[in-house]
C-alpha positions as CSV (number, residue, x, y, z in Angstrom):
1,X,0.0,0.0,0.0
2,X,1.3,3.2,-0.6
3,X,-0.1,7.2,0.2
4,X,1.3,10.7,-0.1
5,X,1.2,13.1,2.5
6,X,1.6,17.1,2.7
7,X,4.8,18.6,3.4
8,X,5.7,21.4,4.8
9,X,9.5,22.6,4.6
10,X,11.2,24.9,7.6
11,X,13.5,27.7,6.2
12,X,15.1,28.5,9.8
13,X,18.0,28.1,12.0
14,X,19.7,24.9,13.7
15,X,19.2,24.5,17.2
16,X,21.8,22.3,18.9
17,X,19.5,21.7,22.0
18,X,16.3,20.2,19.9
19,X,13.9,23.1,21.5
20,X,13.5,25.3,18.8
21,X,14.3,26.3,15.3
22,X,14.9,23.4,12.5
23,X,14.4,20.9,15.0
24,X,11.3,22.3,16.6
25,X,9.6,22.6,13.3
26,X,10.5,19.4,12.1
27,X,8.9,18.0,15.4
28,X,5.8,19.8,15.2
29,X,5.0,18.9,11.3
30,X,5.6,15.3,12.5
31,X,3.4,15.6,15.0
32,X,0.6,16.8,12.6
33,X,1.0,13.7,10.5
34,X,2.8,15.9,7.5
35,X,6.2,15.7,5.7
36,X,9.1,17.4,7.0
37,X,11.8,19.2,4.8
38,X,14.2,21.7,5.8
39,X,16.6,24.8,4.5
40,X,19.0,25.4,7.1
41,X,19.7,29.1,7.5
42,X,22.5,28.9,10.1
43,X,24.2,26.9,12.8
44,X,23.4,27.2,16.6
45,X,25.8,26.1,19.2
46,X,22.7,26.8,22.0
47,X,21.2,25.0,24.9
48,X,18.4,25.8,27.4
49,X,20.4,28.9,29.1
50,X,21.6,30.3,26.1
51,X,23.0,30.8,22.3
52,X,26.7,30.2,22.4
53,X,27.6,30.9,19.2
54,X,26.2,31.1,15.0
55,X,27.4,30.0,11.7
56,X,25.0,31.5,9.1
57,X,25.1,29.3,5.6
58,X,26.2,31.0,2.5
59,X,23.4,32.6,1.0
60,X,24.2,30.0,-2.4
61,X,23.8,27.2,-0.7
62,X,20.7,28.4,1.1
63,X,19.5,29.0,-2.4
64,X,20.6,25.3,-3.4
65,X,18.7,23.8,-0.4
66,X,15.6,25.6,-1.8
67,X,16.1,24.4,-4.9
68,X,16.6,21.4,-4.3
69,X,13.5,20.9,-2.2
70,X,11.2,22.6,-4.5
71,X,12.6,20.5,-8.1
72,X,11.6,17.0,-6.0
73,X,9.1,16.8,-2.7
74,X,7.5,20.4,-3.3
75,X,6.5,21.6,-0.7
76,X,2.6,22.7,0.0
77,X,3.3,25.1,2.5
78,X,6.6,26.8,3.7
79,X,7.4,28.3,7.6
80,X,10.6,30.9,7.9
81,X,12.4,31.2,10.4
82,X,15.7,32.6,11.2
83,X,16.9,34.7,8.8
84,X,20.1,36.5,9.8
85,X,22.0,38.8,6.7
86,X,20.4,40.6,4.2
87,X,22.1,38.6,1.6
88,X,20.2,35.2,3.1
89,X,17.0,37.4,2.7
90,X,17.9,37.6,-0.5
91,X,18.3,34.2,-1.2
92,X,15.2,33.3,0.4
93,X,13.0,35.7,-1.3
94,X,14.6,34.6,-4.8
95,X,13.9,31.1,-4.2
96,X,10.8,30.9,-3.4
97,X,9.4,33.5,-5.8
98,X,10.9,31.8,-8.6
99,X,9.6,28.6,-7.8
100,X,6.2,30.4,-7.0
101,X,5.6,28.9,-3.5
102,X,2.7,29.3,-1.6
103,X,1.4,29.3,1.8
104,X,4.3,30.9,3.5
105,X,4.3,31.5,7.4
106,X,6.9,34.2,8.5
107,X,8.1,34.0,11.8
108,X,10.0,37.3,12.0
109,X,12.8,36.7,14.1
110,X,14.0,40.3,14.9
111,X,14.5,40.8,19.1
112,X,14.5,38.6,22.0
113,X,12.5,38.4,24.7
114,X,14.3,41.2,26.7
115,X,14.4,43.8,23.2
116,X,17.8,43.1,22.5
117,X,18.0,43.1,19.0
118,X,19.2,39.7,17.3
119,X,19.4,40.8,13.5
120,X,20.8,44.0,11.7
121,X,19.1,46.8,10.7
122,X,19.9,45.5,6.9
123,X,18.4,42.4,7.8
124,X,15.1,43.5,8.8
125,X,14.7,45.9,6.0
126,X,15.4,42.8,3.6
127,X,12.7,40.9,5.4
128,X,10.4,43.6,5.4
129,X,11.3,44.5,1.7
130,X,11.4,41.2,-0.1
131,X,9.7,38.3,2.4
132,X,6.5,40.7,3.7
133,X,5.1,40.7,0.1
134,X,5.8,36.8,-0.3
135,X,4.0,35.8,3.0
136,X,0.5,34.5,3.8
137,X,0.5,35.1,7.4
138,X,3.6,36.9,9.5
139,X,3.7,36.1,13.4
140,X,5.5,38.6,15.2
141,X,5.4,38.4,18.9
142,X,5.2,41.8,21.3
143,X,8.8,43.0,21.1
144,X,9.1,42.3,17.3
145,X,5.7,44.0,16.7
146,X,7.2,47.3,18.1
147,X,10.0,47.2,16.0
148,X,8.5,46.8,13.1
149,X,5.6,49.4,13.7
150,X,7.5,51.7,15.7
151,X,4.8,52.2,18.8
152,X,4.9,50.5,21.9
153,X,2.0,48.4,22.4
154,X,0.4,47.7,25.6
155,X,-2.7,47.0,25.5
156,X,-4.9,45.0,23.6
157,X,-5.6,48.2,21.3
158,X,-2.6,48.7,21.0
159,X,-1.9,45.0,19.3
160,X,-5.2,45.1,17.6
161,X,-4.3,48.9,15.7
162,X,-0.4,47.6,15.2
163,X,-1.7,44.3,13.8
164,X,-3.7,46.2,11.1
165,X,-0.5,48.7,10.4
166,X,1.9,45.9,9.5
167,X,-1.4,43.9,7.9
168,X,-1.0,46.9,5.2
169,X,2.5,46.2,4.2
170,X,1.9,42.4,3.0
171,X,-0.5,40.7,0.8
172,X,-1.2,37.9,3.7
173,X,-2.3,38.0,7.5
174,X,-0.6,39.1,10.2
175,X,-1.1,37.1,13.5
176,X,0.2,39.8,16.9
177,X,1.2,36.9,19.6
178,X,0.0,38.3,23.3
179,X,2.3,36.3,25.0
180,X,4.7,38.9,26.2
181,X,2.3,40.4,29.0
182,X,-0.1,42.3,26.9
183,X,-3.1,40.0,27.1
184,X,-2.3,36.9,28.9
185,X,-1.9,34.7,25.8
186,X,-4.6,36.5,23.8
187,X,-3.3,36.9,20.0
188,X,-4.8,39.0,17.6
189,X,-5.0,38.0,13.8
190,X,-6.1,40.8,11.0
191,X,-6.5,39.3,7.6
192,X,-8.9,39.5,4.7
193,X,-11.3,37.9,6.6
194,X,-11.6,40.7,9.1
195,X,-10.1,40.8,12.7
196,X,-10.3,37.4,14.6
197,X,-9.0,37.0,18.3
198,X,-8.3,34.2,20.0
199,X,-7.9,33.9,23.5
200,X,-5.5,31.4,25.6
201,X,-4.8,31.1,29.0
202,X,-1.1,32.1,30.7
203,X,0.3,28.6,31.2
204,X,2.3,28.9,34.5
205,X,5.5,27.0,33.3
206,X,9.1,27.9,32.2
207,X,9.9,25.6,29.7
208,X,8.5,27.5,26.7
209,X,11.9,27.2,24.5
210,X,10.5,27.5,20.6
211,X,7.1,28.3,21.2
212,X,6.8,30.8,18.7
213,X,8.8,28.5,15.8
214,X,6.3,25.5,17.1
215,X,3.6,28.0,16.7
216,X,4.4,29.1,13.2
217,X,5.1,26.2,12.0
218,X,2.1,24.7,13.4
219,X,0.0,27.8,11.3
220,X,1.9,26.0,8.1
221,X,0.5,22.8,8.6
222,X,-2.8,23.6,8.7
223,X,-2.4,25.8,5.5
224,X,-0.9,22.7,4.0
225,X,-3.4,20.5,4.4
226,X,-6.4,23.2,3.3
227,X,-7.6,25.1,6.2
228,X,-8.5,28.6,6.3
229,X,-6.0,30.9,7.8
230,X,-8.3,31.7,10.8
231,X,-8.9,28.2,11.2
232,X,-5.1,27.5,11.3
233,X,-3.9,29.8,13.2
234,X,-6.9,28.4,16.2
235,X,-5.5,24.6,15.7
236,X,-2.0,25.7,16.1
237,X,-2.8,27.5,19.1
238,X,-4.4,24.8,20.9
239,X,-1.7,22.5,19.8
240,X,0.8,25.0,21.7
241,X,-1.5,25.0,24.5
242,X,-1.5,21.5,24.9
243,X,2.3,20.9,24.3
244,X,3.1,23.9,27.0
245,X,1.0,22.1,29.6
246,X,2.1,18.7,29.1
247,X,4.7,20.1,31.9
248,X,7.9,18.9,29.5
249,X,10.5,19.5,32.3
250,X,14.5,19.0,30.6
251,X,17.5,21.4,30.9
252,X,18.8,23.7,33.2
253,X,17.3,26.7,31.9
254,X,14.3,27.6,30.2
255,X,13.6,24.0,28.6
256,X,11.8,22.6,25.2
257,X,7.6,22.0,24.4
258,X,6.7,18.2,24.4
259,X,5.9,18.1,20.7
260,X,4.7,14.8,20.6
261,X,2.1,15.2,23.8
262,X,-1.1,13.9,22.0
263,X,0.8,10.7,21.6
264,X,1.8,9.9,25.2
C-alpha cells in the first residue's frame, strides 16, 4: 500500500538543544502527521540557558537547499524562520518566488524576549522589503511587533491597531502573539477575513523554549493540508497549548515543548 502526505518545509536556524528552530519545526509537522523538509539558514551552538555561538550558511547554498527541495518533494506550505544577513534574505525571497511557492508563514525573528535586537538593521529591511510581500501570514510576537511598527503596544488596542499597520505592508495575514504580558496569551490575527482574536490562558511554566517557531510552523501545517488561515492559526494555538501544559520539564534553563504530547 502506498499514500502521499503534505509537506511542509522549515526555512530556519539549527538549534543544537532540539527546542526550537529546524528541530522544533521538524517536530511539530511530525506531530501533525505531515512531511518534513528543511533549508538550514544557520548553525546554533545553544542549549536551554543560552546561544553560544552562529554559523549563518552562504546565501548560495541556502539557495541550493531551496532548490533542491522545491525540483523533488514540493512543498505545499513553507514556515521561515531565522533569517540573519540581508544577503540570506535575498536568497530566500529569490527562491521561493521563482519557484512560486505558496502558503508561506513568516516568523520574524528580529528581538529577543528582553528587546535586544538579534538581527541587523539590513536584515530587517530585507525581510520587510522582499519576504513581507511573499507571506501569507507573519507572526511577530510583542517585542518584534514594536520594532516593526514603531509604537509601543500595551494593550490589547494597541496589538489590535499595530496588527492592522503591519497587515498593510503584505499581501497575507498578520497574527500579533499576546504572549509577552499584553493580554495573557490572547493573540490577535487581522487578515482578509476581518479581525479574529483568540484567547489562551497564561500557562504557568518555564519551559517554553521554541514556542513561537512551534507556533508558526504549526499555522503552516494547517495551510498545508487546506484550512483557512483563521482556522489554522486556532488549531496551532491549541496544539501549543496542549504541548506547554504537558509540563515537559528537561535542561537547566528555560527548557523545550513536548511536541509529541497527544501521543503519550
Amino acid at each position: 500500500m502506498s499514500y502521499s502526505v503534505s509537506s511542509v518545509v522549515s526555512i530556519a536556524g539549527s538549534d543544537s538543544s532540539g527546542g526550537a528552530g529546524i528541530q522544533a519545526d521538524i517536530k511539530t509537522i511530525a506531530a501533525f502527521g505531515l512531511f518534513a523538509q528543511t533549508v538550514v539558514t544557520a548553525l546554533t551552538a545553544q542549549n536551554t540557558t543560552g546561544v553560544f555561538a552562529v554559523a549563518d550558511s552562504a546565501p548560495t547554498f541556502v539557495r541550493a537547499q531551496i532548490d533542491a527541495v522545491f525540483t523533488d518533494i514540493r512543498p505545499d506550505a513553507v514556515k521561515i524562520g531565522m533569517v540573519s544577513s540581508s544577503a540570506i534574505a535575498d536568497a530566500v525571497a529569490d527562491g521561493l518566488a521563482a519557484h512560486s511557492a505558496r502558503n508561506i508563514v513568516l516568523d520574524p525573528v528580529m528581538v529577543s524576549t528582553s528587546g535586544a535586537a538579534l538581527i541587523d538593521e539590513r536584515a530587517q529591511n530585507a525581510l520587510i522589503e522582499k519576504l513581507f510581500p511573499l507571506a501569507s501570514v507573519i507572526t511577530p510576537n510583542i517585542p518584534e511587533t514594536e520594532v516593526l511598527c514603531g509604537m509601543e503596544v500595551r494593550t490589547k488596542d494597541d496589538m489590535q491597531r499595530a496588527a492592522c499597520m503591519l497587515k498593510a505592508k503584505t499581501p497575507g495575514a498578520v497574527l500579533v502573539k499576546g504572549g509577552h504580558g499584553v493580554s495573557g496569551a490572547d493573540d490577535v490575527l487581522c487578515c482578509d477575513e476581518g479581525v479574529f482574536w483568540f484567547e489562551g490562558h497564561r500557562i504557568d511554566t518555564q519551559d517554553t523554549h521554541g514556542t513561537g517557531c512551534t507556533l508558526s510552523s504549526a499555522i503552516a501545517c494547517g495551510l498545508a493540508e487546506g484550512r483557512s488561515v483563521p482556522d489554522a492559526v486556532d488549531a496551532a494555538k491549541r496544539y501549543v497549548a496542549g504541548a506547554l501544559e504537558a509540563g515537559f520539564r528537561m535542561g537547566k534553563g528555560s527548557g523545550p515543548l513536548d511536541h509529541m504530547w497527544r501521543y503519550r
